[in-house]
Biopython code that builds the backbone (N, CA, C, O; Angstrom):
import numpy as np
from Bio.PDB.StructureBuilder import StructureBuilder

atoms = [
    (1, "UNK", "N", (114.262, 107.890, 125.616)),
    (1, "UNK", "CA", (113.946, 107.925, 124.203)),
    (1, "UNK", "C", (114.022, 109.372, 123.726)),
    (1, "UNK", "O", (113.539, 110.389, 124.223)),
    (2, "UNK", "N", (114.996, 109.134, 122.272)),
    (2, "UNK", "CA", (115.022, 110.901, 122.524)),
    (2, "UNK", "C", (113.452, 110.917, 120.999)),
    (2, "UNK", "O", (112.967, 110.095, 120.221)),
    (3, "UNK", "N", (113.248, 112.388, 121.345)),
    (3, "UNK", "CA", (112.047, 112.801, 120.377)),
    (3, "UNK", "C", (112.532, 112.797, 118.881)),
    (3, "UNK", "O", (111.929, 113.598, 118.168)),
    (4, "UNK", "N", (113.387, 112.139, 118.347)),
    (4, "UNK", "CA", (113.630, 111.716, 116.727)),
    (4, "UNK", "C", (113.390, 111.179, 116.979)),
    (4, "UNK", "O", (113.040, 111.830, 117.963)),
    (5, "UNK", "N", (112.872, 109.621, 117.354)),
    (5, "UNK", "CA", (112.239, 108.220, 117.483)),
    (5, "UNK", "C", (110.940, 108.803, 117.756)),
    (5, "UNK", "O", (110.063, 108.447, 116.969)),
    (6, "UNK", "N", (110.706, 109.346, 118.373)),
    (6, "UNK", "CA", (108.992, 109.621, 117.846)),
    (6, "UNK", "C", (108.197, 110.646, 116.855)),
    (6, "UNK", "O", (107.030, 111.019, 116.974)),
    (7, "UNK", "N", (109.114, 110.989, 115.876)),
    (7, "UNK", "CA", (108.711, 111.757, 114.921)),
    (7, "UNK", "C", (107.956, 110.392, 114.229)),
    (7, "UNK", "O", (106.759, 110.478, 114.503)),
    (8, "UNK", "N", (108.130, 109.610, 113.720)),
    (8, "UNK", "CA", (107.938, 108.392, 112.745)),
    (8, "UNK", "C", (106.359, 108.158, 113.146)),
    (8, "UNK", "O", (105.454, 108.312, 112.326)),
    (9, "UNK", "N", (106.101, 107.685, 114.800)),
    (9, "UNK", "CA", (104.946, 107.709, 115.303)),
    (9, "UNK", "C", (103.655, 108.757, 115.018)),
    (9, "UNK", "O", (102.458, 108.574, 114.795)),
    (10, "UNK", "N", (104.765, 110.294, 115.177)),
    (10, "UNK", "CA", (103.504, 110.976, 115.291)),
    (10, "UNK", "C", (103.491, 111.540, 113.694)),
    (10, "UNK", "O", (102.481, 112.102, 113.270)),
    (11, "UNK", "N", (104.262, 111.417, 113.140)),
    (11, "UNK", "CA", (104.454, 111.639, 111.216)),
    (11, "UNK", "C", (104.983, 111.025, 110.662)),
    (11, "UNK", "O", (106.182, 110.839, 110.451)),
    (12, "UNK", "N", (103.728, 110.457, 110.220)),
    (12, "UNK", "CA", (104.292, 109.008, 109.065)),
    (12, "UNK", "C", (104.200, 109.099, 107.806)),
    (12, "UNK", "O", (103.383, 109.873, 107.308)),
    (13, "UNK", "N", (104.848, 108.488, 107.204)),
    (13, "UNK", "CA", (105.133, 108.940, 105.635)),
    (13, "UNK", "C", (103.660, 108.222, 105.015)),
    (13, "UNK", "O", (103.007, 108.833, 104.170)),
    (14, "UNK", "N", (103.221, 106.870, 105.528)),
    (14, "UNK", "CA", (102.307, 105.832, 105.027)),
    (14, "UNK", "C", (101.334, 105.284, 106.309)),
    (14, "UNK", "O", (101.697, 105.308, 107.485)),
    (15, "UNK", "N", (100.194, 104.852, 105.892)),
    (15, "UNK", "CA", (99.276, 104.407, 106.851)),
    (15, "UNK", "C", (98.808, 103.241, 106.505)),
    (15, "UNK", "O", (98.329, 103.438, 105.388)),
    (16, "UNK", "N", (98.605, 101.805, 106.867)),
    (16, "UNK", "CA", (97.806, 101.178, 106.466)),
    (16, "UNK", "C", (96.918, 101.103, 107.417)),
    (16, "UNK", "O", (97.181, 101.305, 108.603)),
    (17, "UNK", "N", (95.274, 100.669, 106.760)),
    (17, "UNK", "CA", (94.146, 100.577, 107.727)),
    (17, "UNK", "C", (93.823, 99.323, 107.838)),
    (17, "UNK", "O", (92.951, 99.013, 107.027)),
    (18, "UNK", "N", (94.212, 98.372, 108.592)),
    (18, "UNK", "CA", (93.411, 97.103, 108.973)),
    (18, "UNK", "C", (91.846, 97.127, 109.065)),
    (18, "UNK", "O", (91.201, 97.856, 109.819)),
    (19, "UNK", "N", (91.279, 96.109, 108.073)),
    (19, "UNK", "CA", (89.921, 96.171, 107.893)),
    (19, "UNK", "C", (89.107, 96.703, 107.266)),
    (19, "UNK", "O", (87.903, 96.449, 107.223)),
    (20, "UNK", "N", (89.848, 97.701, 106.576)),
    (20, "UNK", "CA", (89.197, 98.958, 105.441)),
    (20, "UNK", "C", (88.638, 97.858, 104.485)),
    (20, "UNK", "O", (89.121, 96.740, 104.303)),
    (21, "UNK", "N", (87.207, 98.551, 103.746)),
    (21, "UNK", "CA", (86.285, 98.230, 103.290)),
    (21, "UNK", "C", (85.384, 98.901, 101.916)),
    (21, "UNK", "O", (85.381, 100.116, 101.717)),
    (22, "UNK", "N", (84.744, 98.067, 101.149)),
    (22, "UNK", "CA", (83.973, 99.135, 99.936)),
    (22, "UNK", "C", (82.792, 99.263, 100.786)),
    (22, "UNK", "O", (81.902, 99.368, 99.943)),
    (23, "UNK", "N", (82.221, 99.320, 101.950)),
    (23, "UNK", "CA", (81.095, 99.385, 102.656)),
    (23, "UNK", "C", (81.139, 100.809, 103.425)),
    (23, "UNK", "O", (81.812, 100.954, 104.445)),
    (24, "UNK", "N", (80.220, 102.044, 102.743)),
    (24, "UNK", "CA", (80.289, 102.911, 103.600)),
    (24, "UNK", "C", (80.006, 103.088, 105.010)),
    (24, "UNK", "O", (80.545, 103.857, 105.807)),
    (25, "UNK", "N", (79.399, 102.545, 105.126)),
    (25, "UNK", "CA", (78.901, 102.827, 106.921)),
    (25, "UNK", "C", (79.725, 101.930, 108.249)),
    (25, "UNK", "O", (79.512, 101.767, 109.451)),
    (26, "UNK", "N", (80.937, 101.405, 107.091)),
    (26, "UNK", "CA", (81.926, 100.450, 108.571)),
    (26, "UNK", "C", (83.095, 101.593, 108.762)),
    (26, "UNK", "O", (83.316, 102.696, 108.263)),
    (27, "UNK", "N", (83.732, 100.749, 109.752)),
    (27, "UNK", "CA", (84.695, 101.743, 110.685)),
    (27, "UNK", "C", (85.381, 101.749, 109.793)),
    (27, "UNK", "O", (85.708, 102.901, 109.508)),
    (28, "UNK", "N", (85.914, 100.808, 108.982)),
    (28, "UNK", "CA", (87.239, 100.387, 108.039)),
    (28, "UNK", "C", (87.529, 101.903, 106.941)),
    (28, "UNK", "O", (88.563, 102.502, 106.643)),
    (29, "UNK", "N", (86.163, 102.101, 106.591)),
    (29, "UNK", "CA", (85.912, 102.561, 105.548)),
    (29, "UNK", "C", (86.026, 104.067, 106.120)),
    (29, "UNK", "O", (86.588, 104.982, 105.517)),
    (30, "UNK", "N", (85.645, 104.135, 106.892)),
    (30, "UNK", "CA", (85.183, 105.681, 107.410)),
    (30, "UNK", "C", (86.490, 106.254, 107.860)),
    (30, "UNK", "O", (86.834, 107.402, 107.578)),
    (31, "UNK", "N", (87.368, 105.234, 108.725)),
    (31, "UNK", "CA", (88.431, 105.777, 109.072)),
    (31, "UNK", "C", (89.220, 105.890, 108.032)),
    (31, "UNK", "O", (89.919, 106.867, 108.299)),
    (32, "UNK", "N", (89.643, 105.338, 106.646)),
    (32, "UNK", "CA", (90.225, 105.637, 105.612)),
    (32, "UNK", "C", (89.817, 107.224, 105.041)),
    (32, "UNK", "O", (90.695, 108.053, 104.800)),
    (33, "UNK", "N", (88.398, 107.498, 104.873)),
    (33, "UNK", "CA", (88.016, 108.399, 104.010)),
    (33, "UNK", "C", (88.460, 109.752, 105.251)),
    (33, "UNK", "O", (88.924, 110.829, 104.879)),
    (34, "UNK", "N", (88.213, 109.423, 106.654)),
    (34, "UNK", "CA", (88.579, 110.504, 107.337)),
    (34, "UNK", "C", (90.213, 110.874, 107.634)),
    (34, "UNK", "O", (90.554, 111.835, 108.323)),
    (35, "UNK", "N", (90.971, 110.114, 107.112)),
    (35, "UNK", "CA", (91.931, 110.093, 107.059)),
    (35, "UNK", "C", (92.264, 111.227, 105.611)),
    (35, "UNK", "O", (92.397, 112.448, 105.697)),
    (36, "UNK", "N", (92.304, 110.788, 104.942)),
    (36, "UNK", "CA", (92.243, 111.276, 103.336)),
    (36, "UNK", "C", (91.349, 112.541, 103.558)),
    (36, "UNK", "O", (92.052, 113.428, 103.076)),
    (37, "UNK", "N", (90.885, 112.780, 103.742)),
    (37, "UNK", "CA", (89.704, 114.049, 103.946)),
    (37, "UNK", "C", (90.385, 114.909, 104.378)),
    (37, "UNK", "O", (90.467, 115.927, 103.691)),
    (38, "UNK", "N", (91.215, 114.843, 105.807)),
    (38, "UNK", "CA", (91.516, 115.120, 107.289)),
    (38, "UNK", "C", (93.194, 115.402, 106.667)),
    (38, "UNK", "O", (94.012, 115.590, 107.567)),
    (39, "UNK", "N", (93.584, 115.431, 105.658)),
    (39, "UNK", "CA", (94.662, 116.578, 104.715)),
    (39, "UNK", "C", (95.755, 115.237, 104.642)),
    (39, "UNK", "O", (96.654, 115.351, 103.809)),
    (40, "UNK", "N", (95.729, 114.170, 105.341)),
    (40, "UNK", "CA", (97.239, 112.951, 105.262)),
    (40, "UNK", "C", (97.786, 113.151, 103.669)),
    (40, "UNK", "O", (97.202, 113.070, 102.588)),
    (41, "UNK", "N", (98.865, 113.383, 103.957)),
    (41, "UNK", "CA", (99.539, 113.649, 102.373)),
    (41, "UNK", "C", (100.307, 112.113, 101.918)),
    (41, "UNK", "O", (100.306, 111.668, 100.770)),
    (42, "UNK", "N", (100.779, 111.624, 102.804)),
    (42, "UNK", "CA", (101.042, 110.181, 102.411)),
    (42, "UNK", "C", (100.295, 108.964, 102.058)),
    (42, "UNK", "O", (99.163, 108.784, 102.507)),
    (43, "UNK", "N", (100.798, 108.225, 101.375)),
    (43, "UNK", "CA", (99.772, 106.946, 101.070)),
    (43, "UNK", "C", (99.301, 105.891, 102.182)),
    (43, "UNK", "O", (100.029, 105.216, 102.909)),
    (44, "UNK", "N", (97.679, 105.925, 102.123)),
    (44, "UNK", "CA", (96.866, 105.204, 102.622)),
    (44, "UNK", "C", (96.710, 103.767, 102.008)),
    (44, "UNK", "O", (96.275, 103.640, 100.864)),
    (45, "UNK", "N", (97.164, 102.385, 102.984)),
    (45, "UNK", "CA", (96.786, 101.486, 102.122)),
    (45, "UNK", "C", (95.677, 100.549, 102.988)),
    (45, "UNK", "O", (95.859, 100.081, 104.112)),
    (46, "UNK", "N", (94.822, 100.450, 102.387)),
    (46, "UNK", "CA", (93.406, 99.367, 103.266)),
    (46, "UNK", "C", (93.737, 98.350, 102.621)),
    (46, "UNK", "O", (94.032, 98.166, 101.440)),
    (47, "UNK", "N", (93.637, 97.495, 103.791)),
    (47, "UNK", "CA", (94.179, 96.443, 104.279)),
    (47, "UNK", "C", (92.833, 95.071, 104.582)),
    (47, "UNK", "O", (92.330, 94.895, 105.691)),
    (48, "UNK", "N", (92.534, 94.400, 103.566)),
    (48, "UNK", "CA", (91.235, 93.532, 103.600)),
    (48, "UNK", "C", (91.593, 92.391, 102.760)),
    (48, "UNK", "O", (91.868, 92.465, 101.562)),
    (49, "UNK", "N", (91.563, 91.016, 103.682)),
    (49, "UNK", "CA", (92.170, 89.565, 102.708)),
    (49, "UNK", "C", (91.144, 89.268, 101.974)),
    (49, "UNK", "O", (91.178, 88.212, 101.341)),
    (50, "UNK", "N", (89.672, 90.372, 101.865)),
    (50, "UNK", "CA", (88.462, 90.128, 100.861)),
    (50, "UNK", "C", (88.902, 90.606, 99.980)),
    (50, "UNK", "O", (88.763, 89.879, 98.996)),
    (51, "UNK", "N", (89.694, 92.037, 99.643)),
    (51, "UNK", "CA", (89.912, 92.845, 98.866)),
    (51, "UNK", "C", (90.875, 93.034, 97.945)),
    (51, "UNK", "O", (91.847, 93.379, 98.616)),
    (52, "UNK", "N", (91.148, 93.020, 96.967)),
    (52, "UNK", "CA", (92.656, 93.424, 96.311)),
    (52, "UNK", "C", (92.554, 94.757, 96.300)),
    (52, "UNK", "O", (91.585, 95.331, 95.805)),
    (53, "UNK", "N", (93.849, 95.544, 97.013)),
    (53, "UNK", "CA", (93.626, 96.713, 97.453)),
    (53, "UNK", "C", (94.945, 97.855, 96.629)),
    (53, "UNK", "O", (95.676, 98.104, 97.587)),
    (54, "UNK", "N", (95.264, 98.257, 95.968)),
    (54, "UNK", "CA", (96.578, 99.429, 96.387)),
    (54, "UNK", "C", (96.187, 100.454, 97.111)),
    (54, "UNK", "O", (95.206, 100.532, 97.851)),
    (55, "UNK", "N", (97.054, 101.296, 96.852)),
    (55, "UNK", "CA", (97.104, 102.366, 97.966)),
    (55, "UNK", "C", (96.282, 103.393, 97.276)),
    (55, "UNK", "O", (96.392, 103.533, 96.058)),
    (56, "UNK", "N", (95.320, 104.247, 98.099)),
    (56, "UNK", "CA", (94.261, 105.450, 97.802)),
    (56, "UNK", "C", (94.942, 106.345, 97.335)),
    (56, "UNK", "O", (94.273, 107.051, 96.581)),
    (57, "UNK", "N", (95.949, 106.644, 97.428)),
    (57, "UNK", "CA", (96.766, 107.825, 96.482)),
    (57, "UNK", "C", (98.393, 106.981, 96.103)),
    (57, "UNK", "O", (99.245, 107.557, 95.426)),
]
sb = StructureBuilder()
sb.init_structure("model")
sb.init_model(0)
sb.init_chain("A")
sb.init_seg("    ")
for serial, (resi, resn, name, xyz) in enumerate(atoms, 1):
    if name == "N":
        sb.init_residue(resn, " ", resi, " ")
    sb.init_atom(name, np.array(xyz, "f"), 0.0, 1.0, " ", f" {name:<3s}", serial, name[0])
structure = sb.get_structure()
């Protein structure tokens, strides 16, 4: 495998978070905001069949 196939892996343009949440104290939630915090310049989308969601930026 050459290392252009793992640029995508380790820099991704987009993230979605399975399980993300309006509940501060779950993983869903925390790992979104630490994501976003933590400088990701691409769009974050949480991912919840409770939620109607777009993307955080």
């Amino acid at each position: 495998m050459r290392t252009q196939n793992l640029s995508r892996i380790f820099n991704p343009g987009s993230i979605a978070v399975i399980g993300a949440g309006d509940e501060q104290n779950r993983m869903g939630h925390t790992l979104v905001r630490n994501i976003i915090e933590g400088g990701f310049k691409g769009a974050v989308y949480p991912v919840n069949p409770d939620h109607a969601h777009g993307p955080w930026r």
